[in-house]
C-alpha positions as CSV (number, residue, x, y, z in Angstrom):
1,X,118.5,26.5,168.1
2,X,116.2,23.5,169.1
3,X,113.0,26.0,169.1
4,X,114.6,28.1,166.4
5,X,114.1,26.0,163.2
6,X,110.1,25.2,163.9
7,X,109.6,28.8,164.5
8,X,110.9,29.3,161.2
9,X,109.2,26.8,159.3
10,X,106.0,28.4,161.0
11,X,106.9,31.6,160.1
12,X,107.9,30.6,156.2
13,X,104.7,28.2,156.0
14,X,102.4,31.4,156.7
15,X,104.7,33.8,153.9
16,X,104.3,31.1,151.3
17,X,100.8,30.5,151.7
18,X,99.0,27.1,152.3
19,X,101.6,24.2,152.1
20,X,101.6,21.3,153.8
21,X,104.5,19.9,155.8
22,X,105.1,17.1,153.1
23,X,105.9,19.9,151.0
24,X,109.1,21.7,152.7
25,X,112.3,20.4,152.2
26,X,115.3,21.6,154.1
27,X,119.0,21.1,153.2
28,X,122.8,22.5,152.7
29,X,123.5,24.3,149.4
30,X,126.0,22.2,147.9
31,X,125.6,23.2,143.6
32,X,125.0,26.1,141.8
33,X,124.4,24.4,138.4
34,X,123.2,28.2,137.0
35,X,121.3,31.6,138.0
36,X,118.0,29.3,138.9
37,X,118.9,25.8,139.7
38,X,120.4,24.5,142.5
39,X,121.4,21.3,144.2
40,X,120.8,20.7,148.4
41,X,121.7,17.5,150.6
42,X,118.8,16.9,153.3
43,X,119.6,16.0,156.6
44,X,119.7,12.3,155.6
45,X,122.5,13.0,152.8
46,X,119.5,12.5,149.8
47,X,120.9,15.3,146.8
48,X,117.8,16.9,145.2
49,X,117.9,19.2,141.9
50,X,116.2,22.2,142.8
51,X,114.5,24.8,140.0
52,X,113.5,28.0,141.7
53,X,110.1,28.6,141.0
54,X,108.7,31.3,139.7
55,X,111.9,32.4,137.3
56,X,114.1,32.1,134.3
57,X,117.5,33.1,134.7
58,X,119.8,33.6,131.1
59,X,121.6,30.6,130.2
60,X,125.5,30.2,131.2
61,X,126.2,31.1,127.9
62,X,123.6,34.6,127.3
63,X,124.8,37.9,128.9
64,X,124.4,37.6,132.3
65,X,124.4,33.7,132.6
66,X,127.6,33.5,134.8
67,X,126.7,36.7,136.8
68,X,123.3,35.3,137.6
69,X,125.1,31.9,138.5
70,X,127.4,33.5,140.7
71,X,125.0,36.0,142.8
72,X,122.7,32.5,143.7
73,X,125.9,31.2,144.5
74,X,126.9,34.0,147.0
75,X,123.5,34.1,148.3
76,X,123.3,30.6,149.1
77,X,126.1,28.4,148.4
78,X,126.8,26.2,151.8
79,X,123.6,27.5,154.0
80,X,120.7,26.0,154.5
81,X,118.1,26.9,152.8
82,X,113.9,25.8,152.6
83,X,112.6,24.9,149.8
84,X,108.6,24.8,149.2
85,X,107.3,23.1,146.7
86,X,104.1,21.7,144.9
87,X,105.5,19.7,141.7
88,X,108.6,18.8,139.6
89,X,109.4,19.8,136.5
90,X,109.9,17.3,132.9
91,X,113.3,17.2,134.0
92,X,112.8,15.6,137.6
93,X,113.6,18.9,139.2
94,X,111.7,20.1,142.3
95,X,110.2,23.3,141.8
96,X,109.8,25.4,144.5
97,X,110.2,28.6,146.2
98,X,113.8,29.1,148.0
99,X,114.4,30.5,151.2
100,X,117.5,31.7,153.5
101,X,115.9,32.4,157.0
102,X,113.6,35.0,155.7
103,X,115.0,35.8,152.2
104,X,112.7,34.9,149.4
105,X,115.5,33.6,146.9
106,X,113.9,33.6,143.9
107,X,112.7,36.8,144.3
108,X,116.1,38.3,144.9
109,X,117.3,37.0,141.4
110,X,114.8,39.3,139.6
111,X,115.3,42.5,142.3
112,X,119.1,41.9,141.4
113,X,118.0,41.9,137.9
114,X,119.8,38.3,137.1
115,X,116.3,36.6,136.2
116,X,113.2,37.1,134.4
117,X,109.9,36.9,136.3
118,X,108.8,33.4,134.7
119,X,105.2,34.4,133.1
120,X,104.6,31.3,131.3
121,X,104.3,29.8,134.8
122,X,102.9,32.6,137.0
123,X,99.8,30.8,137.7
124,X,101.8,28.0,139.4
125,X,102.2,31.1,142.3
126,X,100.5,32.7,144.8
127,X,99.1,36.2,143.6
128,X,101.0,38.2,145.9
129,X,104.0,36.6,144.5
130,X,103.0,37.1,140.7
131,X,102.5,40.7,141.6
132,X,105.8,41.2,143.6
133,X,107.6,39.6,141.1
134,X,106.7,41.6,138.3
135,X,106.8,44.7,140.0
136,X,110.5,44.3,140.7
137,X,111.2,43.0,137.3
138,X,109.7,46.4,136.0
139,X,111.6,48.1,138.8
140,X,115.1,46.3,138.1
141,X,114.3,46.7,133.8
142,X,113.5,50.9,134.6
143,X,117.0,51.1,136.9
144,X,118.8,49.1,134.3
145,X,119.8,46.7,137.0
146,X,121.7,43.5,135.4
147,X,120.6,42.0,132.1
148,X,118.4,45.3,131.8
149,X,121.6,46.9,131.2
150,X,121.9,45.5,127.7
151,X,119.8,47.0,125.0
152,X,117.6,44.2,124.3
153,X,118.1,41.4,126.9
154,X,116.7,38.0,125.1
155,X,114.9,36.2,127.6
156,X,116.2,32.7,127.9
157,X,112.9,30.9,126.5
158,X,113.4,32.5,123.4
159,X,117.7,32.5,123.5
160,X,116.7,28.1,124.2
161,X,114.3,27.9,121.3
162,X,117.7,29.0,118.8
């Protein structure tokens, strides 16, 4: 288990791209607030907000908004997960990308069809994660997966500004 964890940090560090070591958290799931935010405790019992980078999940209150919630939950509630990040948000949220071992968590919301592929904020990613993350969200909207099942799904950014 000792080697274990390294590996795996080396492993995610070459996935994500270029990011530095200051820039990996790593900590036990302990809130879902919704379908992209969560809440981890580091190894030195610090909480941090987490906003998965890269999408926007309905609001609890939208189609879909508990549905989302609960899939991160199942996904992720009490494991340990890495975070990788670059910059919070207004709110004091850390964005960044979420891992479980190998798992790209962020991206699994949109495969599931539970989160838009954020747009607004795609240059904030790596390429090959802007392009993998829209392809599934056309994938997930041409299977109907999740809010694609409803007629017109109203992307959160739009369902916030009413």
């Amino acid at each position: 288990m000792k080697l274990f964890l390294p590996l795996l940090l080396i492993f995610l560090n070459f996935v994500v791209g270029n990011v530095n070591a200051e820039n990996i958290l790593q900590g036990k799931v302990v809130r879902v607030a919704d379908g992209d935010t969560i809440t981890i405790l580091d190894v030195n019992n610090t909480q941090h907000k987490i906003r998965l980078q890269g999408i926007d999940a309905p609001e609890k209150a939208q189609a879909f908004g508990e549905k989302s919630k609960q899939s991160l939950y199942d996904m992720v509630h009490g494991k340990t997960v890495q975070v990788f990040f670059t910059k919070n948000d207004k709110y004091g949220r850390i964005v960044g990308k979420v891992f479980l071992d190998t798992q790209d968590i962020c991206h699994q919301q949109i495969k599931s069809g539970l989160a838009w592929h954020y747009k607004k904020y795609q240059d904030e990613q790596p390429e090959e994660d802007q392009s993998a993350y829209s392809t599934s969200e056309l994938t997930a909207k041409r299977q109907r997966l999740g809010l694609w099942s409803e007629p017109q799904p109203l992307p959160p950014w739009d369902y916030r500004k009413r």
